[in-house]
Backbone as CSV, one residue per row, in Angstrom:
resi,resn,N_x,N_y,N_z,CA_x,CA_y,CA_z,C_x,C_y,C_z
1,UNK,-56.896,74.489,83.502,-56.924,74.568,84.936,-55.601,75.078,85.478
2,UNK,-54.458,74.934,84.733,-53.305,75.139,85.655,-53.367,76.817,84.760
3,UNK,-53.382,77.472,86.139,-53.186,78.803,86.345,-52.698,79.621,87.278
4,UNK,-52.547,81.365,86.931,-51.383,81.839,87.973,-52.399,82.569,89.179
5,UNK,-53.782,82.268,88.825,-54.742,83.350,89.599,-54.557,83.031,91.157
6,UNK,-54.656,84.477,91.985,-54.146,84.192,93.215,-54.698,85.268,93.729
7,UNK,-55.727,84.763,95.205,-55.664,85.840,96.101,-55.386,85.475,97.327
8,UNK,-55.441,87.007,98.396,-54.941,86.795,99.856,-55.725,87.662,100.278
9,UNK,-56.694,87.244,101.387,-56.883,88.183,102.231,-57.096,87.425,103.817
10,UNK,-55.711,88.021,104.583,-55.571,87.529,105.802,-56.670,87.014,106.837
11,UNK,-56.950,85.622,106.888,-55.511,84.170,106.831,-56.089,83.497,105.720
12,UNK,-56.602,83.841,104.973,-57.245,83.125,104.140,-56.204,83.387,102.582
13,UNK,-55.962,82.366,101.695,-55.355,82.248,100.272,-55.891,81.295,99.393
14,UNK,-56.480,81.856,97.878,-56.556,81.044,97.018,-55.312,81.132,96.065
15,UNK,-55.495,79.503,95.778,-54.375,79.544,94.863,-54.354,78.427,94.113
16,UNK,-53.791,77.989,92.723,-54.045,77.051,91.825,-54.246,76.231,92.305
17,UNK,-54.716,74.926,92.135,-55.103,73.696,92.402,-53.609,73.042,91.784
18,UNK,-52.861,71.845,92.446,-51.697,71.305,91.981,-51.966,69.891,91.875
19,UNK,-51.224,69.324,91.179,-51.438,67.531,91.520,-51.167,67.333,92.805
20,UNK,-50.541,67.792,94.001,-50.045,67.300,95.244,-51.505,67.009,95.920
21,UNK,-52.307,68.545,95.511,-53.505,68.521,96.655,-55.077,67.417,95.974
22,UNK,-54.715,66.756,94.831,-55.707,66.062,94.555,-56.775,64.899,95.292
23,UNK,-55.562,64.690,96.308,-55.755,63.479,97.118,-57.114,64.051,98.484
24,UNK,-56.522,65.239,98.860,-57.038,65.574,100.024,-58.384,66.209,99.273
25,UNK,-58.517,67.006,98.136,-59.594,67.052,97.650,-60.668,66.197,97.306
26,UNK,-60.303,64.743,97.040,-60.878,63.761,96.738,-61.764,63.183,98.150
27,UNK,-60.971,63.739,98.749,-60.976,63.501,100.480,-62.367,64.032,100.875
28,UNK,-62.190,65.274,100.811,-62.988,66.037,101.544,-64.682,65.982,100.409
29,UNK,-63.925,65.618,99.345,-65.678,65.860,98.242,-66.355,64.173,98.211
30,UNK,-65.370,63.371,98.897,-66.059,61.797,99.153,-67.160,62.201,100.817
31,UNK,-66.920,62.915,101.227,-67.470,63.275,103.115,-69.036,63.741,102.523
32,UNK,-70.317,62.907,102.879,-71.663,62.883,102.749,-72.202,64.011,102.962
33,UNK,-71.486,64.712,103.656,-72.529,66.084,103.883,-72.004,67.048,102.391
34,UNK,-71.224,66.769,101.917,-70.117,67.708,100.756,-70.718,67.041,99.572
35,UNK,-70.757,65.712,99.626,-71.115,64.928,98.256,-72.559,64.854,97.824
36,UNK,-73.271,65.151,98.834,-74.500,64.926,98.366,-75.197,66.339,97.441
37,UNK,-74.304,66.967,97.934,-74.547,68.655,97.093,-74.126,68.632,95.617
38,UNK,-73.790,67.644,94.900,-73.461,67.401,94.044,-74.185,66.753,92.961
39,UNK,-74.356,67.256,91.637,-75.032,66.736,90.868,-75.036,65.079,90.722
40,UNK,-73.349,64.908,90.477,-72.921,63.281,90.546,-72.213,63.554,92.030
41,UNK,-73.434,62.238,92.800,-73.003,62.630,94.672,-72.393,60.787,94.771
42,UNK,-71.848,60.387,93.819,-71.369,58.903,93.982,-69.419,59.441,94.661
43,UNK,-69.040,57.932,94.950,-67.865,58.394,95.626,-66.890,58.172,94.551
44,UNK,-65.973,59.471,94.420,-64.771,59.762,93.957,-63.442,58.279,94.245
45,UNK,-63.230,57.756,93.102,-61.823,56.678,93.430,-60.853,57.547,93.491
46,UNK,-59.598,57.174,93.837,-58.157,57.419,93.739,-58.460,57.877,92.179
47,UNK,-58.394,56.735,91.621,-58.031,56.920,90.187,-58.989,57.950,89.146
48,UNK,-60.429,57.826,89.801,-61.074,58.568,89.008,-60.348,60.198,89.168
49,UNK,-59.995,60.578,90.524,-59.610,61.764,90.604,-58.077,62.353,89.485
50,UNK,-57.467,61.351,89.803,-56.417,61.557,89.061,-56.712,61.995,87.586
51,UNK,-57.807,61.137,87.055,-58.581,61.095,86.019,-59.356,62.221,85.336
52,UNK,-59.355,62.633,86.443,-60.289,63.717,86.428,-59.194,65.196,86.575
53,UNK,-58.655,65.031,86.726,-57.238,65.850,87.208,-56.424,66.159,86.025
54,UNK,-56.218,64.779,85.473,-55.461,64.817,84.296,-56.108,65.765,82.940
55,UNK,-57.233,65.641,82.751,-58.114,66.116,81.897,-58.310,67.178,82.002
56,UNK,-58.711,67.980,83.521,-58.950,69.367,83.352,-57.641,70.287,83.705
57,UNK,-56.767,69.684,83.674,-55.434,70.629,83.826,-54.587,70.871,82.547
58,UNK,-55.295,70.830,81.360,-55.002,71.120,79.964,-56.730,72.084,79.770
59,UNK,-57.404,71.864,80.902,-58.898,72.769,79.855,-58.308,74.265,79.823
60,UNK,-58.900,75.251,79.263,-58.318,76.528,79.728,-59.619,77.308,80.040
61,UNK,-60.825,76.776,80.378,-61.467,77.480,80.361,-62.187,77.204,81.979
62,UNK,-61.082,76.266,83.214,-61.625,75.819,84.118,-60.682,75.843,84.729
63,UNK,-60.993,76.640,86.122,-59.875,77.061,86.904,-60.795,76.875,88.655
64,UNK,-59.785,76.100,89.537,-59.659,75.510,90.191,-58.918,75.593,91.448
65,UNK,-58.950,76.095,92.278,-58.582,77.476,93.396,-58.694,76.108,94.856
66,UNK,-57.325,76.007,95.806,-57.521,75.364,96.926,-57.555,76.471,97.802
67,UNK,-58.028,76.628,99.383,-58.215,77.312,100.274,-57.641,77.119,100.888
68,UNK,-56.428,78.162,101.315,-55.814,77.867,102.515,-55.654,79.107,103.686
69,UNK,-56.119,78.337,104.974,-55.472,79.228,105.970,-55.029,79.235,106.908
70,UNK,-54.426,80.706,106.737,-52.632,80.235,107.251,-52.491,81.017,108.588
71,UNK,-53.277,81.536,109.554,-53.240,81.727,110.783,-53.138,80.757,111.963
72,UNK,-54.422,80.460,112.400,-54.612,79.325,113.351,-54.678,77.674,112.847
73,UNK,-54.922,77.580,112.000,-55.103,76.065,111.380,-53.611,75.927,110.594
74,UNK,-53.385,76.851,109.316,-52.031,76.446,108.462,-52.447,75.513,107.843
75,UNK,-53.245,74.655,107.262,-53.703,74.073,106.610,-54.687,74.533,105.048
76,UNK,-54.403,73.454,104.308,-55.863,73.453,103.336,-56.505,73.225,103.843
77,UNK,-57.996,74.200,103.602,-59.330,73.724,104.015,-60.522,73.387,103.064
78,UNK,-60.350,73.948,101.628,-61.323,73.433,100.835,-61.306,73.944,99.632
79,UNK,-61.826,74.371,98.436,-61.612,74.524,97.240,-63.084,75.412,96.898
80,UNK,-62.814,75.552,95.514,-63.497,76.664,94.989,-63.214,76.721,93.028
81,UNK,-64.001,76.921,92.599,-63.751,77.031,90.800,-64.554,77.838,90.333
82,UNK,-63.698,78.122,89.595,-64.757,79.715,88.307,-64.336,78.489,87.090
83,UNK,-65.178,78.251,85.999,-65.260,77.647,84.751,-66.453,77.937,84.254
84,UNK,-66.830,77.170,82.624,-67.277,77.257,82.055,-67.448,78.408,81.520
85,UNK,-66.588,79.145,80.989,-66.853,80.703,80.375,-67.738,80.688,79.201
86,UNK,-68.303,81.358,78.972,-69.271,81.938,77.729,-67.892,82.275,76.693
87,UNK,-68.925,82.035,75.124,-67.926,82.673,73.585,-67.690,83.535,74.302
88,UNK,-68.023,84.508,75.026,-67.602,86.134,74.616,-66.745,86.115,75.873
89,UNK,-66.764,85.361,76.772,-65.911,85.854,77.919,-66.310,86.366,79.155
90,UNK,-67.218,86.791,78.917,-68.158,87.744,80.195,-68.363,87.095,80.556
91,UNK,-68.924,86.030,80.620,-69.671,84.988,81.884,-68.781,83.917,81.987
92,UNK,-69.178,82.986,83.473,-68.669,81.763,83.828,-69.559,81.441,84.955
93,UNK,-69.506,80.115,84.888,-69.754,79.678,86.490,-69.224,79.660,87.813
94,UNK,-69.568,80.139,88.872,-69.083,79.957,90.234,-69.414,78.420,90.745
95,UNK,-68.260,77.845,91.144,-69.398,76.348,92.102,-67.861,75.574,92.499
96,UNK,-68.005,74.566,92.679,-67.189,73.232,93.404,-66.754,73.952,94.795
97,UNK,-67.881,74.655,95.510,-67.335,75.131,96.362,-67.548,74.156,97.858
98,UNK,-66.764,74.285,98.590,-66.853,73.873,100.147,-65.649,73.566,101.169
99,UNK,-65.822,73.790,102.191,-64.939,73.801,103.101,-64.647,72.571,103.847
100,UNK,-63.973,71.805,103.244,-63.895,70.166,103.649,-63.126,69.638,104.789
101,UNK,-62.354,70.848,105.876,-61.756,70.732,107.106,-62.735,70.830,108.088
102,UNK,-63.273,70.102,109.363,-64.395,70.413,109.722,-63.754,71.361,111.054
103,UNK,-62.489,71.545,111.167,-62.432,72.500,111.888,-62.283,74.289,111.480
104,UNK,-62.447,73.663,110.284,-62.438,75.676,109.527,-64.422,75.976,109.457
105,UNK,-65.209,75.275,109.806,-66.390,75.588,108.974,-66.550,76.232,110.811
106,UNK,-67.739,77.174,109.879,-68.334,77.861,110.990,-67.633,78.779,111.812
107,UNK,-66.405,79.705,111.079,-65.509,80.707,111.416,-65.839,82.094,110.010
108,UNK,-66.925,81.434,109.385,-67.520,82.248,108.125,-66.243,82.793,107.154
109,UNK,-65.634,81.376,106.810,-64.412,81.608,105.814,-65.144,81.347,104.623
110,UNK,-66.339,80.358,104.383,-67.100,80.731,103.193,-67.904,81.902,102.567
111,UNK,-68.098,82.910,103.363,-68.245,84.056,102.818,-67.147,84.475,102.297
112,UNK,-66.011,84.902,103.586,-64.924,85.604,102.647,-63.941,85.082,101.178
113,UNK,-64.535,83.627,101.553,-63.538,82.625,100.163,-64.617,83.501,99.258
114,UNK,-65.545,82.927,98.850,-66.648,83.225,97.867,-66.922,84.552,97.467
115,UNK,-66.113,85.732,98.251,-65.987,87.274,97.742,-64.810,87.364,97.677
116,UNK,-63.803,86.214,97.723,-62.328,86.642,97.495,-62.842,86.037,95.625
117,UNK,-62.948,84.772,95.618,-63.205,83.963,94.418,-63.984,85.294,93.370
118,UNK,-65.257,85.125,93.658,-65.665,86.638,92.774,-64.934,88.053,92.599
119,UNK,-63.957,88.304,93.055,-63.064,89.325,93.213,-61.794,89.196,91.765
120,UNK,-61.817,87.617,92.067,-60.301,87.262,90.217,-61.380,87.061,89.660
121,UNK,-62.272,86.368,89.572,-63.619,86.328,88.506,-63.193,87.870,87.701
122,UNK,-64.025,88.975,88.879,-64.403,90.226,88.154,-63.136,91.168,87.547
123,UNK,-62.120,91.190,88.880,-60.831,92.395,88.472,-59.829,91.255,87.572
124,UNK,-59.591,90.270,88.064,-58.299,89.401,87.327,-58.733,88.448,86.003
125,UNK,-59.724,88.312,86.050,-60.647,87.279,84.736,-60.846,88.539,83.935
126,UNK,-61.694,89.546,84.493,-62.418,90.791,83.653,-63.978,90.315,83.180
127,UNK,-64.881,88.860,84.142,-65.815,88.092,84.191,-66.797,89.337,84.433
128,UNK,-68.032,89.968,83.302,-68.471,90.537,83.957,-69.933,90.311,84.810
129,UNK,-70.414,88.995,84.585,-71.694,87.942,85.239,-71.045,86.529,85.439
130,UNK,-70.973,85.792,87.225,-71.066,84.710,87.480,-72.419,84.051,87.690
131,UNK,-72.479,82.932,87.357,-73.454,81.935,87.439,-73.353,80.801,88.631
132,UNK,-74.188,79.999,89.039,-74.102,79.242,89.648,-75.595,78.324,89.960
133,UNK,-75.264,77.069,90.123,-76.638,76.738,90.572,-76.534,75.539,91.746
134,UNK,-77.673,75.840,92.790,-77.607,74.911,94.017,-78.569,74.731,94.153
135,UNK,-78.598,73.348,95.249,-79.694,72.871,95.611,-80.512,73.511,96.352
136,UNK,-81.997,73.251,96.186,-83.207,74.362,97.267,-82.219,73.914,98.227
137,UNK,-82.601,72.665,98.852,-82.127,72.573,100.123,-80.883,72.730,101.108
138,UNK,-79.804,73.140,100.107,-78.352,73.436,100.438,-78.504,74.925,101.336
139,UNK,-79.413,75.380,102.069,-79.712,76.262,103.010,-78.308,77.159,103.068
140,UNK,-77.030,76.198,103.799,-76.082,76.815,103.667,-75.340,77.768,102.740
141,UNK,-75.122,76.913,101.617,-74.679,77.761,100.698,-75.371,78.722,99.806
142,UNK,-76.922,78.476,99.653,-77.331,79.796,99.349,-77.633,80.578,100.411
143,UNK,-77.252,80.668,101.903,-77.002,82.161,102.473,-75.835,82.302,102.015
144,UNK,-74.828,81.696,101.869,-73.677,82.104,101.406,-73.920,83.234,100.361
145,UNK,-74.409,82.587,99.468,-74.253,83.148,98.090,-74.834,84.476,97.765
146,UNK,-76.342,84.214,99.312,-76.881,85.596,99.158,-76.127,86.789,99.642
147,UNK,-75.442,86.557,100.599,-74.745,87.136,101.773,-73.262,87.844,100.409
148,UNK,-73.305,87.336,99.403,-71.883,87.480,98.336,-73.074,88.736,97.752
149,UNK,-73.874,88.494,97.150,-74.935,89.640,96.495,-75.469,88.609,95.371
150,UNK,-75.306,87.467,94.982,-75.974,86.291,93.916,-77.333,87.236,94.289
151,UNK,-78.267,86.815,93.225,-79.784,86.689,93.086,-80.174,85.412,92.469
152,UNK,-81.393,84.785,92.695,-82.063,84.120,92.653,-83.215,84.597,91.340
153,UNK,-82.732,83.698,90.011,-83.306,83.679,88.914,-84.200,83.056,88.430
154,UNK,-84.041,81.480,88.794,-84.679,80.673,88.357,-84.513,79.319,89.144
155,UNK,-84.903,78.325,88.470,-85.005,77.261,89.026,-85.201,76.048,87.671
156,UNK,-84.896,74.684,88.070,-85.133,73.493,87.282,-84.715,72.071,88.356
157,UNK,-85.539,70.830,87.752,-85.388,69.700,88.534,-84.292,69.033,88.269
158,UNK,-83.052,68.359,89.160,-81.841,67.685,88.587,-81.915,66.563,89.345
159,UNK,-81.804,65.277,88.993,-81.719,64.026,89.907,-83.074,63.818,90.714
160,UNK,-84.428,64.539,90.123,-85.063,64.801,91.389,-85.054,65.415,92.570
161,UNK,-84.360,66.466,92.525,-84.008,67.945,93.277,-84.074,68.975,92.574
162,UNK,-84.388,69.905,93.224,-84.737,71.190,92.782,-83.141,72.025,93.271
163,UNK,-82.773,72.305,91.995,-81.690,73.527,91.503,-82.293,75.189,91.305
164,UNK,-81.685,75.822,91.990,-81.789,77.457,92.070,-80.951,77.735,91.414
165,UNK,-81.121,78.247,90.162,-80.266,79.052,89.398,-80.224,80.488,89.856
166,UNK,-78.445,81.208,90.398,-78.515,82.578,90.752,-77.092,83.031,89.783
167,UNK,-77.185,84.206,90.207,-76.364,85.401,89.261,-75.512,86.365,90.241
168,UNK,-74.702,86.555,89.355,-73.891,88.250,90.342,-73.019,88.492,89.051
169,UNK,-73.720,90.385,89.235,-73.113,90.993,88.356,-72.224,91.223,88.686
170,UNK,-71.160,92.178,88.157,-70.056,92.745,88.818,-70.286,94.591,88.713
């Protein structure tokens, strides 16, 4: 997880995930409308995060991007991860995505995060298929995803919800 990948496109910046920002992440992925989008939608401890922190900041195959922007707010607003790469490299997953400031949502910074994010995927990773999978009912984020160019592949039941498995080539 600890990596140098970095983008900018004005006011918006991704950039590594650090131990400082664990707290406020924990923050924003404990908030019901964020958690329930989640495979495991139970609430995040202090400690589990740390926990969880500690572990994937030695993986190398899981990278972990906070959102910040730096115009009108100047704040973090939410996070984003490319992991799970395939043997060969070409593929990974897109996901832990959301915008956990409730004054950044609805200024459509999740489009541009989610084509900045696929952007080090494709030119800075050299990723040449992301993956991802969401809930039917997460309405939101699959316009997101459609609105990025994802397609819609498949599907399977998780927790008793229905998961949309989608794709984007590069």
């Amino acid at each position: 997880m600890l990596h140098q990948y970095f983008e900018k496109e004005y006011p918006l910046i991704l950039r590594p995930l650090c131990e400082d920002d664990i707290e406020e992440m924990r923050m924003w992925r404990n908030l019901n409308h964020i958690r329930k989008n989640f495979i495991y939608s139970g609430i995040v401890s202090s400690a589990e995060q740390k926990t969880w922190f500690d572990k994937h900041k030695v993986m190398v195959n899981d990278f972990v991007f906070i959102i910040e922007e730096t115009s009108v707010l100047h704040k973090k607003i939410g996070t984003v991860s490319i992991y799970n790469f395939s043997e060969s490299g070409k593929n990974a997953e897109f996901g832990r995505f959301f915008i956990g400031e409730a004054d950044a949502r609805g200024k459509g910074y999740g489009v541009r995060v989610a084509k900045m994010a696929c952007n080090i995927a494709f030119e800075q990773m050299k990723i040449k298929k992301l993956l991802l999978e969401v809930f039917e009912d997460n309405l939101l984020a699959r316009n997101i995803y459609k609105k990025v160019g994802f397609n819609e592949y498949g599907e399977h039941v998780k927790n008793g919800r229905k998961l949309i498995r989608m794709e984007l080539e590069k």
